[in-house]
C-alpha positions as CSV (number, residue, x, y, z in Angstrom):
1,X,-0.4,-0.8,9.9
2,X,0.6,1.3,13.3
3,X,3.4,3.8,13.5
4,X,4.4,3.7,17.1
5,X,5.5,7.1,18.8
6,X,9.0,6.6,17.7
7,X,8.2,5.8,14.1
8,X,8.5,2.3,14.2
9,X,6.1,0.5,12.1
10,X,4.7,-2.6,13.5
11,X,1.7,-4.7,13.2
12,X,1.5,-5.4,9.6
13,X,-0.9,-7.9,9.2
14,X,1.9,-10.2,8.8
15,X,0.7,-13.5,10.5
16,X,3.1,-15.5,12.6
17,X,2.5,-18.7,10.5
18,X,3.7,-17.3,7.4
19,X,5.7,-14.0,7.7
20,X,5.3,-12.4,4.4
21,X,2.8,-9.9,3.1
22,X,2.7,-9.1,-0.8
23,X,-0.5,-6.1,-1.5
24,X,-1.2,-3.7,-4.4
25,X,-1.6,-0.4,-3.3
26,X,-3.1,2.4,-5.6
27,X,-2.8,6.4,-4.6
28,X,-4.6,8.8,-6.4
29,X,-3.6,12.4,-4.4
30,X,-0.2,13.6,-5.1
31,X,1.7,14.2,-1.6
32,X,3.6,11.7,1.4
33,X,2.2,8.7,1.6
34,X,2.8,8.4,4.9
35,X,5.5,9.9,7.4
36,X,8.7,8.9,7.5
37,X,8.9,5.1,9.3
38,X,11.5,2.4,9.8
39,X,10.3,-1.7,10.5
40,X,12.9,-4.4,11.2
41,X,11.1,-6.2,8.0
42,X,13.1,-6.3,4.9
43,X,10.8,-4.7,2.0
44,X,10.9,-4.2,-1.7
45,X,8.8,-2.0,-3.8
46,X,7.4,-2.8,-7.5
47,X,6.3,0.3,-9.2
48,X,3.6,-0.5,-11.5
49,X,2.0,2.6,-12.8
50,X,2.7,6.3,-12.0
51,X,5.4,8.5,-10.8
52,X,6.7,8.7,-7.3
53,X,10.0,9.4,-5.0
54,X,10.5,7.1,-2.6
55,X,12.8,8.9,0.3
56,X,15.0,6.4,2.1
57,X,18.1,7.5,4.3
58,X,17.9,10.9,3.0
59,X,18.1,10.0,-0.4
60,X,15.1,10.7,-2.6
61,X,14.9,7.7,-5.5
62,X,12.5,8.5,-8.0
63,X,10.8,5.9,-9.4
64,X,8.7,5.2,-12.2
65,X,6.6,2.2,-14.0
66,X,9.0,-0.6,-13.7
67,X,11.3,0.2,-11.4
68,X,12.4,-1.8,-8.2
69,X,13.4,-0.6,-5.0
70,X,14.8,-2.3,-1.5
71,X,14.3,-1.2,1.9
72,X,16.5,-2.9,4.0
73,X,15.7,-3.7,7.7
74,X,15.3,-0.4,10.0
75,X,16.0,2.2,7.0
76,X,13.6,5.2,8.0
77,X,11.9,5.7,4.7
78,X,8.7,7.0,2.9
79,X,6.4,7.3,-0.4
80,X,5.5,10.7,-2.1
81,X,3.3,10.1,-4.6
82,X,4.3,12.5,-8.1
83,X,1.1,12.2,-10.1
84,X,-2.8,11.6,-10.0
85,X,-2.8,7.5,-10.5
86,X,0.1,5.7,-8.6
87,X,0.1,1.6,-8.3
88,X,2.9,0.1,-6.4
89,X,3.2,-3.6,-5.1
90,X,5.3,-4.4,-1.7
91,X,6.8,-7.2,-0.7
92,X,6.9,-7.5,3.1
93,X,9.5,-9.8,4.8
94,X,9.9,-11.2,8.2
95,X,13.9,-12.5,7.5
96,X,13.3,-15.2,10.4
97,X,10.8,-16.5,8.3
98,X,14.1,-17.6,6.6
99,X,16.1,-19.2,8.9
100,X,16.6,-22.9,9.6
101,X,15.7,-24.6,12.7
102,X,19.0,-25.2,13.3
103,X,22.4,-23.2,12.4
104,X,24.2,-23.7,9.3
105,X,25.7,-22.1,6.8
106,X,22.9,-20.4,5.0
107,X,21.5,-19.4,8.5
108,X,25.0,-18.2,9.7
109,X,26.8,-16.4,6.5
110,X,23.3,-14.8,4.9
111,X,20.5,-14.6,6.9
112,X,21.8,-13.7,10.0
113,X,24.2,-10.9,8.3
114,X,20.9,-9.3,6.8
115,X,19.0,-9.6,10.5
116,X,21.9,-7.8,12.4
117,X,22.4,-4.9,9.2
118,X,25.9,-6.7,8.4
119,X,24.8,-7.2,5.1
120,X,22.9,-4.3,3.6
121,X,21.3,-4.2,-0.5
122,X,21.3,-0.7,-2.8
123,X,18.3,1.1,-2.4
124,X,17.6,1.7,-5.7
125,X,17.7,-1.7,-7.9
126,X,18.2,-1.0,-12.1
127,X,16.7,-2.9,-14.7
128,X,17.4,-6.6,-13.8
129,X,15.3,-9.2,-15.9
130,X,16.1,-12.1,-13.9
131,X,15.2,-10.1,-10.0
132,X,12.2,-9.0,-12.1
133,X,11.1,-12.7,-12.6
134,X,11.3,-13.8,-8.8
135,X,9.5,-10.1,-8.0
136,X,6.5,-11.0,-10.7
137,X,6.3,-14.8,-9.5
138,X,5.9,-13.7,-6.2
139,X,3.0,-11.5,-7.1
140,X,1.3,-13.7,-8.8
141,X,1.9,-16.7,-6.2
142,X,0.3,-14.0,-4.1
143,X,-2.4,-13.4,-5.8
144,X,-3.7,-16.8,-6.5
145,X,-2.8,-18.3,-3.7
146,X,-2.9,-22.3,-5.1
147,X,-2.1,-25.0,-3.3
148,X,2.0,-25.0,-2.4
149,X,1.8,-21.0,-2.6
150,X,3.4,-21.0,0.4
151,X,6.8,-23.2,-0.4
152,X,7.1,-21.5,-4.0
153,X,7.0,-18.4,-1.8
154,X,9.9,-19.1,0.1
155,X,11.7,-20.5,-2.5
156,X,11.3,-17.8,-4.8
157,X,12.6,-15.5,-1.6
158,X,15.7,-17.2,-1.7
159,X,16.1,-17.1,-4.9
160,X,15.4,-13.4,-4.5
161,X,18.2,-12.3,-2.0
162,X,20.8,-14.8,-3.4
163,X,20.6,-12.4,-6.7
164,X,20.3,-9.6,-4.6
165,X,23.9,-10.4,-2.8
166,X,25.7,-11.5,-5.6
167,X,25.2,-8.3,-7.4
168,X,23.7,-5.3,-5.2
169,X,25.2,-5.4,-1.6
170,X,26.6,-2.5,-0.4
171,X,28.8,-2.3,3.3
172,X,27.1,-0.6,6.2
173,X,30.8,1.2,6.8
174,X,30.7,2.6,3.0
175,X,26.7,3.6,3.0
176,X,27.0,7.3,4.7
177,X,23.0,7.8,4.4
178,X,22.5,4.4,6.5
179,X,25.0,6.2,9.1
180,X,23.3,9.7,8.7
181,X,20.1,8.1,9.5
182,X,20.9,6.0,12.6
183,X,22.5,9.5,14.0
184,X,19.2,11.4,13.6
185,X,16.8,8.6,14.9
186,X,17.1,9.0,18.6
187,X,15.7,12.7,17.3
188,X,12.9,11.3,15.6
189,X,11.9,9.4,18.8
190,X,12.6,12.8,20.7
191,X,10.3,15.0,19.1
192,X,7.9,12.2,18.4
193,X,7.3,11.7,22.3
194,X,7.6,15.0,23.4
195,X,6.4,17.1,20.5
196,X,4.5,19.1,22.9
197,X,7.1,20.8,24.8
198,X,8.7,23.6,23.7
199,X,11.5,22.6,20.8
200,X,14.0,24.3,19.3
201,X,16.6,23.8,16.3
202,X,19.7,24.5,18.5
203,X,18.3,22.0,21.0
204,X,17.8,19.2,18.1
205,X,20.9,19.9,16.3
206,X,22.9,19.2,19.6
207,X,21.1,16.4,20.4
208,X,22.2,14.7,17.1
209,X,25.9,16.1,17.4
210,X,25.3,18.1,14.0
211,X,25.4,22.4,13.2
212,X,22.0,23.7,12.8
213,X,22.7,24.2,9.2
214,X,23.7,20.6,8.5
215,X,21.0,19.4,11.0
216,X,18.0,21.1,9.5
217,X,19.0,19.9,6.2
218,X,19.6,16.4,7.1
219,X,16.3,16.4,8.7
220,X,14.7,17.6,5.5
221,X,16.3,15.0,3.6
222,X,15.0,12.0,5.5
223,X,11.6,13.4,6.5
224,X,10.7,15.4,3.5
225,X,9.9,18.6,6.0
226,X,12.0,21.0,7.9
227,X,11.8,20.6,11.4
228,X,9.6,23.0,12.9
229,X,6.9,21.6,10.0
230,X,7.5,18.4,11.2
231,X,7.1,19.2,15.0
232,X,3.6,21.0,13.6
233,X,2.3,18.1,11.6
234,X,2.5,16.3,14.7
235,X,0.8,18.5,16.3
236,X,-1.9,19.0,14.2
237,X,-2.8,15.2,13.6
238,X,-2.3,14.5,17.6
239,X,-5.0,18.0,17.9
240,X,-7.2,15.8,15.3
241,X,-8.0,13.1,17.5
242,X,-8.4,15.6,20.8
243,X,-11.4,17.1,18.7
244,X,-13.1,13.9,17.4
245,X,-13.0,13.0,21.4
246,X,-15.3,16.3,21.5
247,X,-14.4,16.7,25.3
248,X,-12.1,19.8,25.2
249,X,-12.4,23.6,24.2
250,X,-10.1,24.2,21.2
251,X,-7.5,26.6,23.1
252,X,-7.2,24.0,26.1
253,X,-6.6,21.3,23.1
254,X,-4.2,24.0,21.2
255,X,-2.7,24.4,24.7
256,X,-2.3,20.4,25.3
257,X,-0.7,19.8,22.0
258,X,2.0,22.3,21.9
259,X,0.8,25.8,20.8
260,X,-0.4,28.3,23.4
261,X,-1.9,31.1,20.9
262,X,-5.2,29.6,19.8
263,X,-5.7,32.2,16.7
264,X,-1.9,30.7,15.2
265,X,-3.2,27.0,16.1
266,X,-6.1,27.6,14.2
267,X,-4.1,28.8,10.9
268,X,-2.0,26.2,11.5
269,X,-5.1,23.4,11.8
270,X,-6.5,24.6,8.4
271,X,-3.5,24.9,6.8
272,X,-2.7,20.7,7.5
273,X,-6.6,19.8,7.3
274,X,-8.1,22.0,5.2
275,X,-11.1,22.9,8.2
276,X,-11.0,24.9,11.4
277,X,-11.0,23.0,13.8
278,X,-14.1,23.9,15.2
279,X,-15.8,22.8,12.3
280,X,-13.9,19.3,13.1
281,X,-14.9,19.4,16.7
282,X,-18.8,20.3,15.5
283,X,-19.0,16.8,13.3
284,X,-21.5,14.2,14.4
């Protein structure tokens, strides 16, 4: 998987010939997953073991064994793992792996809807025996891969979403956290491209149109971090790879990343990492 700059996860190992990718995924360090991250893929968790709080949109949705979640396309989500053994199953979705070659109804009043965000599914899906049964067919069709996976695949996919829309869609106009989201994203793609110039809250607040108050805790919401960590983190992981590279003295990379004072970039560095980064730069 690749984050790009702007958070946009692409490159998913999802082939062009068949658009789908099922994996089981175990975590055994409590903490984010990953930072927060939007695709155009439609996705749905399976918790299988563990505790966890899956942030999407601002909301936090804490999940245990059993439970299902949906991330619809483009909502900026991410993981944080609650305990010492978490397993959780995805299911990855290309939704033009669903189309027809040619317009029709399905194509025009479902599928299409769901592509352009017209249609939109609750996050957080509750106990539903019968989604559970398409979720766990398509795991195991997965996983054994027999002959015909593919078709029972897709079939079970539609099966999927048509129980999905009769009973958990929600309007884009009545889901505020989808709207709260969209206003802070050009941010994300702001700070994310330019995290090495000098930001500040008033300057981010006004770029998403919001007080500092509402902006900072907005931010928090969707990213798990206040701002100024966030801003940091970035830093810190772009100051990672400048050491690995072994080509510049630690003050000109604390300089290049963002933070003049060398002896509050090195706090900063172990703080994230755990070493000084000289002791990161000095690794063979």
């Amino acid at each position: 998987m690749i984050i790009t700059s702007n958070g946009q996860m692409i490159n998913q190992g999802i082939s062009r010939e068949f658009p789908v990718k099922i994996s089981r995924v175990e975590y055994y360090e409590p903490g984010p997953v990953r930072k927060s991250h939007w695709h155009e893929e439609f996705m749905i968790f399976y918790i299988e073991k563990g505790a966890a709080v899956i942030h999407c949109n601002s909301q936090p949705i804490p999940v245990s064994a059993g439970d299902v979640v949906v991330i619809n396309s483009n909502d900026i989500h991410y993981v944080e793992n609650k305990c010492s053994h978490l397993i959780e199953h995805y299911v990855l979705v290309d939704l033009a792996f669903l189309l027809s070659s040619q317009a029709d109804l399905c194509q025009t009043q479902y599928i299409a809807p769901l592509q352009q965000q017209q249609i939109r599914f609750r996050n957080q899906i509750p106990h539903d025996p019968e989604v559970l049964q398409q979720l766990f067919t398509l795991l195991e069709e997965y996983r054994r891969q027999d002959y015909g996976y593919e078709l029972m695949i897709k079939s079970r996919l539609y099966h999927l979403l048509v129980l999905l829309l009769r009973r958990y869609t929600v309007t884009p106009a009545d889901d505020a956290a989808y709207k709260w989201q969209h206003q802070l994203r050009p941010v994300l793609q702001y700070v994310d491209e330019h995290y090495e110039q000098k930001l500040t809250l008033e300057t981010l607040a006004a770029m998403a149109h919001m007080s500092r108050h509402h902006f900072c805790r907005l931010f928090k919401s969707i990213t798990g971090m206040p701002p100024i960590e966030y801003v940091n983190r970035l830093r810190i992981q772009a100051a990672s790879k400048l050491l690995q590279q072994k080509q510049l003295p630690v003050h000109e990379i604390a300089q290049a990343v963002g933070i003049p004072d060398s002896n509050y970039f090195s706090r900063l560095f172990k703080k994230y990492q755990q070493v000084s980064p000289s002791s990161l730069q000095s690794r063979d």
